[in-house]
C-alpha positions in Angstrom: 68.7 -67.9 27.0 68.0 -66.4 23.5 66.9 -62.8 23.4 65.7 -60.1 20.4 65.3 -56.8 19.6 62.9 -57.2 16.9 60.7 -54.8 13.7 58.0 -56.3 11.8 57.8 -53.1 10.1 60.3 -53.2 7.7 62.1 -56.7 5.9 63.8 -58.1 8.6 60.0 -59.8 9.6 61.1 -63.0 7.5 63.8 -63.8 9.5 61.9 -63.5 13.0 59.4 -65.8 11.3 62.0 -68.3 11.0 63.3 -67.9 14.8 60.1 -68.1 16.0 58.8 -71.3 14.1 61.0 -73.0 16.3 58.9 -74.0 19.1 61.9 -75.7 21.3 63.9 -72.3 21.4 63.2 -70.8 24.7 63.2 -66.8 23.7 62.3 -63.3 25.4 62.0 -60.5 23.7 63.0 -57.8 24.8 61.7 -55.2 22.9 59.6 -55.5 19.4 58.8 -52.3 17.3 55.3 -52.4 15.0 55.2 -49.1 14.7 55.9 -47.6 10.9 56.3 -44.2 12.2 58.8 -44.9 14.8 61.3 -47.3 12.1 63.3 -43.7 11.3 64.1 -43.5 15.0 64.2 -46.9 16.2 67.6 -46.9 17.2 66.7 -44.3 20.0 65.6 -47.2 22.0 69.2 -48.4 22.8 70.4 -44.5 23.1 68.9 -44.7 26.3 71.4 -46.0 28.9 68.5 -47.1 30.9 67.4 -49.7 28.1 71.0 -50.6 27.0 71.7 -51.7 31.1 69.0 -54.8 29.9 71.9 -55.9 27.2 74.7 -55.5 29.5 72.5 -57.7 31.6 73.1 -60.3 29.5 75.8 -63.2 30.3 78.3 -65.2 28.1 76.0 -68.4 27.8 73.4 -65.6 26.1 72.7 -65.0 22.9 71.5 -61.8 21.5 69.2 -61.9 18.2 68.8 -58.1 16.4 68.2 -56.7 13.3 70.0 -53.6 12.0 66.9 -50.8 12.4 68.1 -50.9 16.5 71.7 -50.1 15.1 71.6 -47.1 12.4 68.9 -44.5 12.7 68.4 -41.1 11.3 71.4 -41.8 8.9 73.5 -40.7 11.2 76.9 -42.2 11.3 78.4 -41.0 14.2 75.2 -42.1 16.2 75.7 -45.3 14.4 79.0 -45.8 15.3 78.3 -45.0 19.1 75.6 -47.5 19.9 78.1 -50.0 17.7 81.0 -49.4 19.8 78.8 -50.1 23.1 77.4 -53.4 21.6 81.3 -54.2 21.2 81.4 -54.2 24.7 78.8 -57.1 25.6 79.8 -60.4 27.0 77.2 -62.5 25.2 76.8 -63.9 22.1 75.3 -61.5 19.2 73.5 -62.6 16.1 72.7 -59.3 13.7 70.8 -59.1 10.5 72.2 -56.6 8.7 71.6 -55.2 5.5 74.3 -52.3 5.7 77.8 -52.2 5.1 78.6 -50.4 8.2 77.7 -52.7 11.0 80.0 -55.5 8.7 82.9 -53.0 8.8 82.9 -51.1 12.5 81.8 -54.2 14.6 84.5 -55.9 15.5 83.9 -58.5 17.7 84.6 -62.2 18.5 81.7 -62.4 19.9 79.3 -61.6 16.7 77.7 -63.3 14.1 76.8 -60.9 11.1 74.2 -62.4 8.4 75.6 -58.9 6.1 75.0 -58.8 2.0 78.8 -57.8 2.1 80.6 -60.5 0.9 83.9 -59.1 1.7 83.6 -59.5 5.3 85.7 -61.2 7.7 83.2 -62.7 10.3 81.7 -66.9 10.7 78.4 -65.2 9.2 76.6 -66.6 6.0 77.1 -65.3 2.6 73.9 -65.0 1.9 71.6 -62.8 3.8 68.4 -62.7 5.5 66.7 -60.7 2.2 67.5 -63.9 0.3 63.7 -65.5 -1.0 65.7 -69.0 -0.5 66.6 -68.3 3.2 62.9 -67.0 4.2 60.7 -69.5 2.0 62.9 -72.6 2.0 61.8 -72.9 5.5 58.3 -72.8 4.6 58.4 -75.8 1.9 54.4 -76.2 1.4 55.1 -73.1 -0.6 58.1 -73.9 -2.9 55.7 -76.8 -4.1 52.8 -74.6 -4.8 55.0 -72.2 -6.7 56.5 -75.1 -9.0 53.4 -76.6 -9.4 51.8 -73.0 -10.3 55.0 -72.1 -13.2 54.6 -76.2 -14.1 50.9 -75.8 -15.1 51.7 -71.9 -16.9 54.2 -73.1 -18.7 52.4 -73.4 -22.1 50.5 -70.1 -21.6 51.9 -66.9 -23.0 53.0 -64.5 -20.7 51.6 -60.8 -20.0 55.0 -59.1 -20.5 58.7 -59.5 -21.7 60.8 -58.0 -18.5 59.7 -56.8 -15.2 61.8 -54.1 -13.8 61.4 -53.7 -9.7 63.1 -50.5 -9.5 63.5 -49.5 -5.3 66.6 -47.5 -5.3 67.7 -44.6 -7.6 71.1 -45.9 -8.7 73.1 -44.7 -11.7 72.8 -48.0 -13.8 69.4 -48.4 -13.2 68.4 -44.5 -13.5 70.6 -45.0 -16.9 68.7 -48.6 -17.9 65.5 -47.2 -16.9 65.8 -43.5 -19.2 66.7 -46.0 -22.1 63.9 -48.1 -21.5 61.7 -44.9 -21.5 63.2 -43.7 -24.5 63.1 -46.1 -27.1 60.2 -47.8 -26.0 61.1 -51.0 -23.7 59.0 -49.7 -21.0 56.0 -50.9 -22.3 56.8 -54.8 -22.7 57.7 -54.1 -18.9 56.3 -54.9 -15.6 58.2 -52.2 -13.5 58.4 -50.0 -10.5 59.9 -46.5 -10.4 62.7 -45.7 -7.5 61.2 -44.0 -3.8 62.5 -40.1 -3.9 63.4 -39.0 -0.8 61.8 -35.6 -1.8 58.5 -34.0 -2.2 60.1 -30.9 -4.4 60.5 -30.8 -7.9 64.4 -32.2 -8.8 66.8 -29.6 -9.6 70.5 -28.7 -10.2 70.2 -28.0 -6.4 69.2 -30.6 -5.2 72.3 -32.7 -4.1 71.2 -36.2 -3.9 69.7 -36.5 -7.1 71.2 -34.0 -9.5 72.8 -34.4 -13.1 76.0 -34.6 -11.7 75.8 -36.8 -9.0 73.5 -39.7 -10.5 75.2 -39.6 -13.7 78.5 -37.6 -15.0 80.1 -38.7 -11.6 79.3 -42.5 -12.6 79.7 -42.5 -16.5 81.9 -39.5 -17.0 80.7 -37.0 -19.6 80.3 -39.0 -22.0 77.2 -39.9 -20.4 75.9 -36.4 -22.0 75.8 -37.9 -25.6 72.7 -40.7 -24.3 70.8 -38.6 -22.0 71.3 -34.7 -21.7 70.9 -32.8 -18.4 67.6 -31.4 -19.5 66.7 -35.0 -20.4 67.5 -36.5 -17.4 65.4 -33.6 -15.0 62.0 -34.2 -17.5 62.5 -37.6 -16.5 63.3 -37.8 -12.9 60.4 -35.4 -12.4 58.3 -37.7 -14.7 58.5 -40.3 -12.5 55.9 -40.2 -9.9 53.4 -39.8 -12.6 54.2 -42.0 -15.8 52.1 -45.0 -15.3 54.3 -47.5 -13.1 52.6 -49.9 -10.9 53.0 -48.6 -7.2 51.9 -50.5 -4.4 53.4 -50.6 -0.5 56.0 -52.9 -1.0 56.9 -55.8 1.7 59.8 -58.4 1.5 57.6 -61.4 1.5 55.4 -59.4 -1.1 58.5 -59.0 -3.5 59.8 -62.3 -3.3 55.7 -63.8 -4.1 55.9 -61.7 -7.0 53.6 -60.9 -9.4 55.3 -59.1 -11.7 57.9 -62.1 -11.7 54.8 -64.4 -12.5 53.9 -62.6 -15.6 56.8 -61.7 -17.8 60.1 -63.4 -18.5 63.4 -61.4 -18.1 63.9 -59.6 -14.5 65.8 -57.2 -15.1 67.9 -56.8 -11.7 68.5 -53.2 -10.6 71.6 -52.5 -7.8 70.4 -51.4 -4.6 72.2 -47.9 -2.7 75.2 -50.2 -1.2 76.2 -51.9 -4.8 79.6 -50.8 -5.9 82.8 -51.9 -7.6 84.8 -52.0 -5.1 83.1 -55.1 -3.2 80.9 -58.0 -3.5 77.0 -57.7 -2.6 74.4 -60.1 -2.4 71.3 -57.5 -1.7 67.5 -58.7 -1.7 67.4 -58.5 -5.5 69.3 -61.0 -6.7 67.9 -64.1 -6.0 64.2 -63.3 -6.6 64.3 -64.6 -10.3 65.3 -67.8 -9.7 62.8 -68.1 -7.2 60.1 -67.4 -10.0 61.8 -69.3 -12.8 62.8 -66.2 -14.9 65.9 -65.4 -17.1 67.8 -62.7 -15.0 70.0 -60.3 -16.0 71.7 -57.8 -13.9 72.0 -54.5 -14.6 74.5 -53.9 -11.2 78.7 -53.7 -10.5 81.1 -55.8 -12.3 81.1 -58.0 -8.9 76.8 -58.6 -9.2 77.5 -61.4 -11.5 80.3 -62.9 -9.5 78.5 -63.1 -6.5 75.7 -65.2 -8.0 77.9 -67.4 -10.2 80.1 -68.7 -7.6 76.5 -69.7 -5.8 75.9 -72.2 -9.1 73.3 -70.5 -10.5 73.1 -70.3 -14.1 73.4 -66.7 -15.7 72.2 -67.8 -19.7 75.6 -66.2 -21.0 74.6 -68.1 -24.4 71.1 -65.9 -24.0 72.9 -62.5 -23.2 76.3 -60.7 -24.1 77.4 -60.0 -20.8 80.1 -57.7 -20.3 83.7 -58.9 -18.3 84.8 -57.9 -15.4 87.3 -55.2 -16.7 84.4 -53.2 -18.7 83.1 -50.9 -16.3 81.1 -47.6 -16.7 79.5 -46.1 -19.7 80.3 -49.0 -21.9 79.2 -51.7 -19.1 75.2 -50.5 -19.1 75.5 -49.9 -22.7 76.0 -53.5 -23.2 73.0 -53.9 -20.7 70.9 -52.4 -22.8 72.0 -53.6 -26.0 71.1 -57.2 -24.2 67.5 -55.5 -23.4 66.7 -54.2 -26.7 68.1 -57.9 -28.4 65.5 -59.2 -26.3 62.9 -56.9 -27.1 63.0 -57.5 -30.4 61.9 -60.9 -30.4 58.1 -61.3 -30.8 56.2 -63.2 -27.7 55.9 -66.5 -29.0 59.3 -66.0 -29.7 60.8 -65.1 -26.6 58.0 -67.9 -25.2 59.8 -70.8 -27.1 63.1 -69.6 -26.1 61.9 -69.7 -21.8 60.6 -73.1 -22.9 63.8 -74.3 -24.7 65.7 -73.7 -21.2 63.0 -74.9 -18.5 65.5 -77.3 -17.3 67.8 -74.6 -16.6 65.3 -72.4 -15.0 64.3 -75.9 -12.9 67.7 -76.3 -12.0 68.1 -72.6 -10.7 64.5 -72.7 -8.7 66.4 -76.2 -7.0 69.6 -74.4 -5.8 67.7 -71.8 -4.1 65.7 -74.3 -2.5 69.2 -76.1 -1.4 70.9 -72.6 -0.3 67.9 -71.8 2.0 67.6 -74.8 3.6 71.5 -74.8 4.1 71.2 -71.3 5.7 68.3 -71.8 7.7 70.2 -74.8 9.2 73.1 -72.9 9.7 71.3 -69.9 11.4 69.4 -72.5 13.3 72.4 -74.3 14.8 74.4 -71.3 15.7 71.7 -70.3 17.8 71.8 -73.2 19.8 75.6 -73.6 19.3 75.3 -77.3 17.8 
């Protein structure tokens, strides 16, 4: 029997889409949140011994579908790590959709799958991750022919704007990208979002999440003082909820059907909270522009561009200046945005001819997403039913 602990509040709706499409899969759920409210504290569902007793339930032949909202809650680690260790102690089969770094590194099991955007991890899961556009949408293939056929019959028309920017987390390259952007300009041949701030006060020195230090000397050095000062970098990070960005309530499928990816030409990728040097992530960002046909360039770790080159996809490294691996730091987003500003200096029709010049590659990017989602959905597909 196949069993889930399911949220259709949150991104991990796409892949329960795909589970449930198939009709032949016998499947009981055994508990589904909808509740918005209750995501925060969803993981106080399997606190309860009386509701963890219905997984212990489970036998050998089962198999146990979850996303990671049941496993980390509150932020708490230590709560994390005690309703991990208990699901280390099943007998059946478990299949996790996990979008934290955590679950990849503390469970430990034979017994589970993990679909995790760490690369670095030593389980049978996939690489990429249930956040990828090509995983949800290649199953769904009605609409990868209406979105060709939609960029196919744009192609000659101008588009609205140069980059879009879809800005979700407050990370040090992109809080440094986006200040630039802002500064000289850029932001207004962009399509963008600003970052969600976990706080309704005014950003201080005090404030320990999103201070000077923390977002920006810690990352660059103090170096970092000689681009943006400290007073700077307060005006701006209290500018944001009021300088003009489109907001709207964001949803996974909503990102990947993308308007803003529709209407400009460069996606500029911004790093998500987990990014870092020290391993490989695929996060929900990185394969949206190949989805829309647009040039990307990623603004993340040294590893970002790794990770999506060893997929086959085409990075336009004769269109951008992209900095090696061993150039890190300060001088790594420099070289960003010395790419950004190179192509905002290009007039429209300019920057038009040049996305026209390299269709084909664009063509040939939009295909390999197609063929990684189908591959992944089959694999997903046939681990469940242990084919």
């Amino acid at each position: 029997m196949i069993y889930t602990l399911t949220n259709t509040v949150r991104n991990q709706v796409q892949w329960q889409d795909i589970i449930y499409e198939q009709d032949y899969l016998d499947i009981t759920i055994i508990h589904h949140n909808t509740d918005m409210e209750k995501f925060a504290y969803i993981g106080d569902y399997l606190q309860l011994d009386s509701n963890f007793d219905k997984l212990r339930k489970l036998e050998k032949t089962d198999i146990l579908l979850i996303d990671d909202s049941y496993l980390l809650t509150d932020y708490s680690t230590d709560f994390a790590k005690s309703i991990i260790r208990k699901f280390n102690e099943l007998v059946c089969d478990i299949i996790i959709i996990s979008k934290n770094n955590l679950i990849t590194e503390e469970l430990n099991t034979d017994r589970c799958t993990i679909f995790s955007p760490a690369i670095y991890n030593s389980y049978p899961g996939l690489l990429l991750n249930s956040f990828n556009p090509g995983l949800v949408t290649s199953s769904h293939h009605e609409l990868y022919y209406v979105v060709n056929k939609l960029l196919n019959s744009l192609k000659d028309i101008p588009r609205y704007k140069k980059f879009n920017f879809i800005h979700d987390d407050l990370t040090p390259n992109s809080c440094y990208i986006s200040f630039l952007m802002n500064k000289f300009g850029v932001i207004q041949e962009t399509l963008y979002t600003n970052p969600k701030l976990h706080s309704s006060d005014r950003i201080t020195p005090n404030n320990h999440m999103y201070n000077y230090q923390n977002i920006l000397v810690n990352s660059f050095g103090q170096d970092v003082s000689n681009r943006i000062s400290s007073n700077e970098y307060y005006e701006y990070i209290n500018s944001l909820n009021n300088n003009g960005s489109l907001k709207m309530d964001w949803s996974d499928r909503f990102e990947t059907i993308s308007p803003y990816n529709l209407n400009s030409y460069v996606s500029i990728v911004a790093p998500d909270l987990c990014n870092s040097d020290d391993y490989q992530l695929a996060s929900n960002n990185l394969f949206r522009p190949f989805f829309w046909k647009n040039i990307p360039l990623f603004i993340g770790s040294n590893h970002t561009q790794d990770v999506v080159k060893n997929y086959g996809f085409d990075l336009f490294e004769d269109v951008f200046e992209l900095p090696t691996e061993n150039i890190r730091g300060l001088d790594r987003v420099n070289i960003f945005f010395e790419n950004i500003q190179r192509i905002n200096t290009k007039t429209y029709s300019e920057l038009h001819e040049l996305h026209n010049s390299i269709n084909h590659r664009l063509d040939n990017n939009f295909n390999l997403l197609r063929e990684l989602g189908t591959k992944n959905i089959k694999h997903l597909i046939n681990l469940i039913i242990k084919k």
